[in-house]
Legacy VTK file of the C-alpha trace (Angstrom):
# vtk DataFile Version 3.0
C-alpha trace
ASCII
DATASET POLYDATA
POINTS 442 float
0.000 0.000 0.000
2.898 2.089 0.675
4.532 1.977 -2.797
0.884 2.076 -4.310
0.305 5.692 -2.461
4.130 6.575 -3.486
3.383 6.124 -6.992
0.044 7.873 -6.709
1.900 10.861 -5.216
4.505 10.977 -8.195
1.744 10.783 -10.875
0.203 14.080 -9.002
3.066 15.549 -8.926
3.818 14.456 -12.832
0.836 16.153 -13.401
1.000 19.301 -11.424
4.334 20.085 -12.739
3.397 19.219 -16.451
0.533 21.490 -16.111
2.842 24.043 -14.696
4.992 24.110 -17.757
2.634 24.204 -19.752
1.292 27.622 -18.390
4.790 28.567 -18.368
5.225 27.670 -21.670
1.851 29.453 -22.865
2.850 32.545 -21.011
6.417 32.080 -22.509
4.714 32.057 -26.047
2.706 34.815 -25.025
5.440 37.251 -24.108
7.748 36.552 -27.671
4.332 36.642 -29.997
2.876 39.965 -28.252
5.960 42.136 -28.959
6.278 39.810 -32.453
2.731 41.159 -33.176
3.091 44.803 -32.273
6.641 44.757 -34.625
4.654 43.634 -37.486
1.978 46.847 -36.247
4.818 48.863 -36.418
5.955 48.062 -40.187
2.272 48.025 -41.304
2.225 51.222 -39.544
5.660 52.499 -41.748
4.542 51.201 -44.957
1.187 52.053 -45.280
1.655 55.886 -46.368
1.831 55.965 -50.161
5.140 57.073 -51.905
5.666 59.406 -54.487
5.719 57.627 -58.220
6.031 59.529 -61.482
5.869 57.781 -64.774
7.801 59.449 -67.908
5.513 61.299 -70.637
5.020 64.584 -71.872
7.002 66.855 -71.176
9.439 64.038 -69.980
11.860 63.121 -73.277
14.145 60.770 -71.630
15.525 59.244 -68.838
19.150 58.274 -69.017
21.085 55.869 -66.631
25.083 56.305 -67.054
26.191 56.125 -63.626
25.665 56.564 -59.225
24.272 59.762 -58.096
24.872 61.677 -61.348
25.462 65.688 -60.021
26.930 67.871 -61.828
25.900 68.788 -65.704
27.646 70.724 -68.556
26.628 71.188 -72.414
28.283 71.743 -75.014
26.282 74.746 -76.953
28.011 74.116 -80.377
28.178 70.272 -80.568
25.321 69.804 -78.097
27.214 66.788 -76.078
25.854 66.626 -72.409
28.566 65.815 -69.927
27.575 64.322 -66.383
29.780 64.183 -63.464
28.842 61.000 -61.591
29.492 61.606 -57.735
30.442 58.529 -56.373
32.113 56.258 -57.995
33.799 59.348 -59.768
32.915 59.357 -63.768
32.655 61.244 -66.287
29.977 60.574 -69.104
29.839 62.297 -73.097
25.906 62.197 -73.597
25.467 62.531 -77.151
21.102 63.339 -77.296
21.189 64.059 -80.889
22.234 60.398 -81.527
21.126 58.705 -78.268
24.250 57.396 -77.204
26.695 57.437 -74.512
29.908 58.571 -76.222
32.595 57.624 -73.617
32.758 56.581 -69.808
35.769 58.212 -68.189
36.468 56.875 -64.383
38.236 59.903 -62.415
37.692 57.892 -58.825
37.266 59.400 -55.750
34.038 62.069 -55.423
33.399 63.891 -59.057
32.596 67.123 -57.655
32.055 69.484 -61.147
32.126 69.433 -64.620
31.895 72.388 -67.195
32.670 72.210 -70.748
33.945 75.298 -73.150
31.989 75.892 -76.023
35.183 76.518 -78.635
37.697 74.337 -77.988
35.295 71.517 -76.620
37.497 70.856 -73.435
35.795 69.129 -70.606
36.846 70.549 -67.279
36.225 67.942 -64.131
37.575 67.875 -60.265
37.552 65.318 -57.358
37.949 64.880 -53.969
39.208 62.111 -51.872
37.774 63.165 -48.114
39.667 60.235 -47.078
42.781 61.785 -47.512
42.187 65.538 -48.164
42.979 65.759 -51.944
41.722 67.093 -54.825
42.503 67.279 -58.861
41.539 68.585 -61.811
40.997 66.655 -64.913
40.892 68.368 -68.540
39.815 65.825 -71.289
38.767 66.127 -75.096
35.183 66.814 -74.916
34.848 64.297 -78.592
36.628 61.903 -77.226
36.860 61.363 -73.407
41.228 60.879 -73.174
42.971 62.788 -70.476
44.717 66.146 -71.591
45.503 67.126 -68.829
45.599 67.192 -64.951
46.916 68.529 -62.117
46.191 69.081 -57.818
44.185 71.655 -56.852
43.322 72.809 -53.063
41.150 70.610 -51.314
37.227 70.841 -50.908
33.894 70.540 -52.600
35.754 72.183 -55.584
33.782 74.422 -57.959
35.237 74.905 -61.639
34.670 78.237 -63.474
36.035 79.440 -66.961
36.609 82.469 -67.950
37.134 82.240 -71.895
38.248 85.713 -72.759
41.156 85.528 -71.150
41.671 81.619 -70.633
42.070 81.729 -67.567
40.769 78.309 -65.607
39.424 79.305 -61.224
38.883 76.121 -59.178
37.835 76.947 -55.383
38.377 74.598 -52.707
35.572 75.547 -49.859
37.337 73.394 -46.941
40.912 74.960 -47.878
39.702 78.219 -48.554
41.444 78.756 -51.630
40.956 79.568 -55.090
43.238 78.353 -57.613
43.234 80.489 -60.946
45.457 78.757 -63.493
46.500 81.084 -66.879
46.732 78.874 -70.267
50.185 79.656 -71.805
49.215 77.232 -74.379
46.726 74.280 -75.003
43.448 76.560 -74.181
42.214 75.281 -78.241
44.430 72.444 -78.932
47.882 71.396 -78.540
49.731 70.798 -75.147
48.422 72.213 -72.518
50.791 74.397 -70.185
49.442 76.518 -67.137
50.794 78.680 -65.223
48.449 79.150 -60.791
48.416 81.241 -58.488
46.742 81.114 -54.970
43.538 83.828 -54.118
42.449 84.068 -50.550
38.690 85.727 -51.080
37.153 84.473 -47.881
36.998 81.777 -45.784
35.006 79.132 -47.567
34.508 80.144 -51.508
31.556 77.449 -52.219
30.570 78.964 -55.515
31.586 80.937 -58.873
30.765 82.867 -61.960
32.254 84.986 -64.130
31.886 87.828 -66.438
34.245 87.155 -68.703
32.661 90.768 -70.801
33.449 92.860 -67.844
36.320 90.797 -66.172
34.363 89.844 -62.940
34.761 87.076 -60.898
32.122 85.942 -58.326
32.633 84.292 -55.451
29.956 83.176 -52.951
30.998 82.172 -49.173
29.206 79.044 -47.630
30.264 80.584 -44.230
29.428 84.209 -44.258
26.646 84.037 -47.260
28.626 87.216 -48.983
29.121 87.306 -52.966
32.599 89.166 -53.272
32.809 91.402 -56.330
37.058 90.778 -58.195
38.465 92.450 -60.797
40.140 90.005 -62.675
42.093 92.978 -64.062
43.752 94.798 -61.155
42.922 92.091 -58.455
40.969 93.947 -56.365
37.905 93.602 -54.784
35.421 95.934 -55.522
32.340 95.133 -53.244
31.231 92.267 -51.156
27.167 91.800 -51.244
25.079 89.798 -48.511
22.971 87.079 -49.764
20.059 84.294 -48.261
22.370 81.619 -46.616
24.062 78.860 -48.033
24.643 80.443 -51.279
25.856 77.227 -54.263
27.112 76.402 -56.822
26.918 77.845 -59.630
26.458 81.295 -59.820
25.120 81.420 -63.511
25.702 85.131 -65.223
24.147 86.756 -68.108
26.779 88.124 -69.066
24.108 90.247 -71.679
21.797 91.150 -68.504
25.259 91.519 -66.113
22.955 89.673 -63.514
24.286 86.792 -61.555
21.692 84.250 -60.361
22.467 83.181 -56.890
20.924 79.890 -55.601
20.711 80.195 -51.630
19.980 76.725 -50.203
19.435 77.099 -46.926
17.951 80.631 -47.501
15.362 78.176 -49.873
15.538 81.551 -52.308
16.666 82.819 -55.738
18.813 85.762 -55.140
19.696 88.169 -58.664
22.633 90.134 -58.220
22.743 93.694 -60.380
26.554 93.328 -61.987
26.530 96.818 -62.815
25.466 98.547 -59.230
26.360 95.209 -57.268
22.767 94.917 -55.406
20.696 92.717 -54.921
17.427 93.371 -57.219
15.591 90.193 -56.505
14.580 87.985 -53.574
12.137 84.913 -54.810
11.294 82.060 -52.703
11.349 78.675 -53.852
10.709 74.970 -52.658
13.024 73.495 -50.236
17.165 73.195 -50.797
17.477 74.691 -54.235
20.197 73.440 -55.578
21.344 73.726 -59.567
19.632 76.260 -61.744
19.374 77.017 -65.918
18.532 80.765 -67.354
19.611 79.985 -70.516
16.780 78.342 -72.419
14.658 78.380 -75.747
11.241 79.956 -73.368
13.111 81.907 -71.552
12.417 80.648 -68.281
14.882 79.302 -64.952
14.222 76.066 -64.461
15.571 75.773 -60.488
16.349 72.010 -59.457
14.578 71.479 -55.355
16.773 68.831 -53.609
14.942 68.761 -50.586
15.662 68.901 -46.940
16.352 66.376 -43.627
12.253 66.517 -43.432
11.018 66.507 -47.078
12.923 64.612 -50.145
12.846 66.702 -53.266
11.727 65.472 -56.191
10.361 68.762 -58.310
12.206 71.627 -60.054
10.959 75.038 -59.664
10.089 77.290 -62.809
10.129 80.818 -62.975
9.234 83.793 -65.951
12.519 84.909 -66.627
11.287 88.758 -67.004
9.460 88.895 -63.937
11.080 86.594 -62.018
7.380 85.170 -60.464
7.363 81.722 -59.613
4.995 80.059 -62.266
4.899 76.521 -60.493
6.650 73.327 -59.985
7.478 70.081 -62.270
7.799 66.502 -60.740
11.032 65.054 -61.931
12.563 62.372 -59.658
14.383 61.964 -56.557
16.753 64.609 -55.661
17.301 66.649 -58.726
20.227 68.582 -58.122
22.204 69.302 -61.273
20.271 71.682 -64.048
21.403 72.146 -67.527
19.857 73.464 -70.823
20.344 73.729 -74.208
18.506 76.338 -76.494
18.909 75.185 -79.727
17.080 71.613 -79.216
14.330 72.988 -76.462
15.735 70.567 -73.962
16.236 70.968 -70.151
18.619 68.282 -68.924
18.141 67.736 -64.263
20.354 65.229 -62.701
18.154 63.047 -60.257
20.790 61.804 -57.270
18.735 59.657 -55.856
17.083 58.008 -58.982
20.572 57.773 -60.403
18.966 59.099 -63.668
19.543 62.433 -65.906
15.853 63.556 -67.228
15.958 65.367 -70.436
12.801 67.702 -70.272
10.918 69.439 -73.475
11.353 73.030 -72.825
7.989 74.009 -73.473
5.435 77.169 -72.222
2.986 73.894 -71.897
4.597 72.330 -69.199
2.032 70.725 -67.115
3.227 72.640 -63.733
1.963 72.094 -60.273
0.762 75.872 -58.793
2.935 77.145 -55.998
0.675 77.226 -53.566
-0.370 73.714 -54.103
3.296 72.853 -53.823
3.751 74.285 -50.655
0.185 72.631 -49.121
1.795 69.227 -50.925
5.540 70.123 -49.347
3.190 70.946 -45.760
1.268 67.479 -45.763
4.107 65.473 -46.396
6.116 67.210 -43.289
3.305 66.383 -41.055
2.877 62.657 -42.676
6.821 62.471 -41.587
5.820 64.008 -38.080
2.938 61.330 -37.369
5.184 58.112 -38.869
7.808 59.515 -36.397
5.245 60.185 -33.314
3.606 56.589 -34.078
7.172 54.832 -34.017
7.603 56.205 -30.619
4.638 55.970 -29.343
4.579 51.884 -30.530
8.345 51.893 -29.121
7.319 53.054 -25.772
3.999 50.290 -25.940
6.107 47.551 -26.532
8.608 48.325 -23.781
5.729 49.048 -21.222
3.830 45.260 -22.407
7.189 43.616 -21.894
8.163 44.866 -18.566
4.349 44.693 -17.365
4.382 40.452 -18.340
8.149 40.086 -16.965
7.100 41.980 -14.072
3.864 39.613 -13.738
5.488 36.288 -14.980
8.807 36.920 -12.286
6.538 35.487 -9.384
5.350 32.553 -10.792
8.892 31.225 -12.490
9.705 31.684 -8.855
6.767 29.360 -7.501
7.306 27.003 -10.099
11.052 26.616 -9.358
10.359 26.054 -5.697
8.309 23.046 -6.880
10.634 21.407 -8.294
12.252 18.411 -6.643
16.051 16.838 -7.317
16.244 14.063 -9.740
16.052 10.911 -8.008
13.787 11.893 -4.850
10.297 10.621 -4.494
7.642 12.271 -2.428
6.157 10.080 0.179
2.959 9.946 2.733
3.689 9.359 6.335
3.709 5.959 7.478
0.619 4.918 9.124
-0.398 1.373 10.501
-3.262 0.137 8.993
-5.495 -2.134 11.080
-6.307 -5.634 9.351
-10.108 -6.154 9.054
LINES 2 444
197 0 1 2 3 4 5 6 7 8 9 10 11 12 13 14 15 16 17 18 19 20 21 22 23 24 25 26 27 28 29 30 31 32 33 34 35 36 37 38 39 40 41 42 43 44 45 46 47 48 49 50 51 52 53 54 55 56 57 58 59 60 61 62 63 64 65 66 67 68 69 70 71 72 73 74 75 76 77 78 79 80 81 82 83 84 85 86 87 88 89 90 91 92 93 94 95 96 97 98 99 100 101 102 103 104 105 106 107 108 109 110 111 112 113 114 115 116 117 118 119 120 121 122 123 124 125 126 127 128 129 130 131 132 133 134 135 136 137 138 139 140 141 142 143 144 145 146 147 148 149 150 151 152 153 154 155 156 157 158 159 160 161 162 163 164 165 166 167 168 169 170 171 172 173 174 175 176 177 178 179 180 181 182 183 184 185 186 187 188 189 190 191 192 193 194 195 196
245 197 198 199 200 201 202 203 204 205 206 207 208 209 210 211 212 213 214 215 216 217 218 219 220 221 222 223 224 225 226 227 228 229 230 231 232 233 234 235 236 237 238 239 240 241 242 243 244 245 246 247 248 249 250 251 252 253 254 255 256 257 258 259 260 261 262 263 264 265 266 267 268 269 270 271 272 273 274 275 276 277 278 279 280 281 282 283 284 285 286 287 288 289 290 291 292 293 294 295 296 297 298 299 300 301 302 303 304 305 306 307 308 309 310 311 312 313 314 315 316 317 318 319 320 321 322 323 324 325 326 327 328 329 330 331 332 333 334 335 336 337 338 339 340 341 342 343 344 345 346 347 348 349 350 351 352 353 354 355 356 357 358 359 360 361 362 363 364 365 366 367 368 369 370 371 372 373 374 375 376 377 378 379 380 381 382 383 384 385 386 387 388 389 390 391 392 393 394 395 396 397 398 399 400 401 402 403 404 405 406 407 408 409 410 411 412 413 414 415 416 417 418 419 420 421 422 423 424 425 426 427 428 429 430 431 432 433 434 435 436 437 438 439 440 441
């Protein structure tokens, strides 16, 4: 009877423990598949807003793919080649659009920072940067052909490249150095070897952008770090006026050299700024979409066509237009994602905006029927997306701080009863026993 009520005892306790892990186990399964289940919230949550698609049609032409994070643009007025400085990996592409065809690939490594092109001799003027190591150079190749010319170090920085043809001279600033480096052709400016001959400008403390006048011998250079456009004479080498600007003035400062205005793109400022070359003041403040970035005056309608990059809250993907006589913003154009560089070409009605992000060049009819977004629909589109960004972000915390509360709350709760259930437990090899008792015989 004794080993009868032992093994009645163990079965219980079989039982009773099996049952225990069981509800330890459930619990267990409980506590991974809740937080499993409020992850999966979470992404439905993050996924759920639509994105911004655009298909290619009128006024789209083209979209070309030659390269990562294509940035910089240049063309070629005479033999209409488009060149495209790819950022990273550095390359150079010849875009020929009357033909369709990529010309030549030219790998420059490192970070292609520019790329501009002179309309005689067909020379194609490129710089990079290696952060890593805090150099830059300058690259001149044959604009038909893509082979090396020429090249040479320049001061280090988000170089800028600016050419003044009249007097072949060749100004490369380096914004992190704070030097410009103007090089004088003593021969090779058309053809032939090329021999230069530098010299070092100090004309402020981070030159980020440039234009010339090559008409009135002016050179332009706009300061990242004190938003001033400083007035040279390329003549005497003096300056002759410094003139304060919308911050984060870029690259380039386009001139119309016709006009003597300079066209300032302030990114930070998110404004066009127009610079009088004649008095030196600034004649026109318009404000644009967020982080302008390239810009175009010189086109068959006679309209800017201002590329919209975007900011840390809002990715650009629409270039701003504006009347070129009045200046007035006539609306917006959806292009891609990130258009930064802006090119155009009169003579075949084409606008040419490097997308970064889409790692695409879109080649745009330019047309007085463009279908263009108003501006104040752009800024009540720019508005709802910034407050779409500002609920995802409130909802990711808000589900962050849920799960954290539902997982401490069940540890919290399940600690006590892990507890229990250890204490339970018996060593291996013991068996639980009633008292002994005497049982009378009947």
């Amino acid at each position: 009877m004794r080993g009868f009520s032992a093994i009645i005892t163990m079965a219980r306790v079989e039982t009773m423990e099996k049952r225990q892990e069981g509800s330890v186990a459930r619990q267990r399964t409980l506590l991974v598949a809740f937080p499993s289940f409020l992850c999966i919230s979470l992404c439905i949550v993050l996924f759920s807003f639509p994105s911004i698609v655009h298909a290619d049609g009128f006024p789209i032409i083209g979209t070309l793919h030659v390269g990562e994070h294509p940035e910089a643009l240049a063309v070629d007025l005479q033999t209409h080649m488009l060149y495209i400085a790819d950022e990273f990996p550095g390359m150079i592409v010849g875009f020929d659009p009357i033909r369709g065809i990529v010309r030549w690939r030219v790998p420059v490594g490192n970070t292609a920072t520019d790329v501009q092109v002179d309309n005689t001799s067909h020379h194609v003027y490129a710089t990079t940067t290696s952060f890593n190591t805090q150099q830059s150079t300058l690259f001149i190749l044959d604009g038909a052909t893509g082979h090396l010319l020429f090249t040479t170090p320049v001061d280090f920085g988000d170089n800028a490249i600016v050419l003044d043809t009249q007097r072949q001279r060749l100004y490369v600033a380096g914004p992190q150095s704070g030097v410009i480096d103007a090089f004088s052709f003593l021969s090779g400016w058309q053809n032939g070897p090329i021999h230069v001959t530098s010299v070092q400008l100090h004309l402020g403390p981070h030159p980020q952008a440039l234009g010339v006048n090559s008409g009135m011998g002016r050179l332009y250079i706009a300061d990242a770090a004190t938003h001033l456009i400083t007035v040279f004479d390329e003549e005497t080498s003096r300056i002759l006026a410094t003139v304060l600007v919308a911050d984060g003035p870029l690259h380039p400062l386009r001139v119309d050299e016709t006009t003597g205005y300079v066209y300032v793109v302030c990114s930070t400022g998110r404004e066009l700024d127009i610079l009088d070359g004649k008095t030196n003041r600034v004649i026109v403040h318009t404000p644009v979409a967020p982080d302008p970035e390239g810009i175009a005056f010189h086109t068959a309608t006679g309209r800017i066509y201002i590329a919209n990059e975007g900011d840390d809250h809002t990715l650009g993907t629409i270039i701003t237009v504006l009347d070129g006589q009045t200046f007035a913003v006539l609306g917006t154009l959806p292009v891609g994602r990130s258009p930064d560089g802006v090119e155009a070409d009169p003579s075949l009605h084409r606008v040419y905006v490097s997308t970064e992000d889409s790692n695409a060049v879109v080649e745009i009819s330019d047309s007085v029927d463009l279908p263009l977004t108003s501006e104040a629909t752009t800024y009540q589109s720019i508005a709802a997306h910034r407050a779409i960004v500002a609920l995802q972000q409130a909802t990711i915390v808000t589900l962050i701080g849920m799960c954290l509360t539902i997982i401490g709350a069940t540890l919290y709760a399940l600690l006590p009863r892990w507890r229990v259930r250890g204490s339970l437990q018996t060593p291996p090899g013991d068996v639980p026993s009633l008292p002994e008792q005497d049982t009378p015989l009947p």
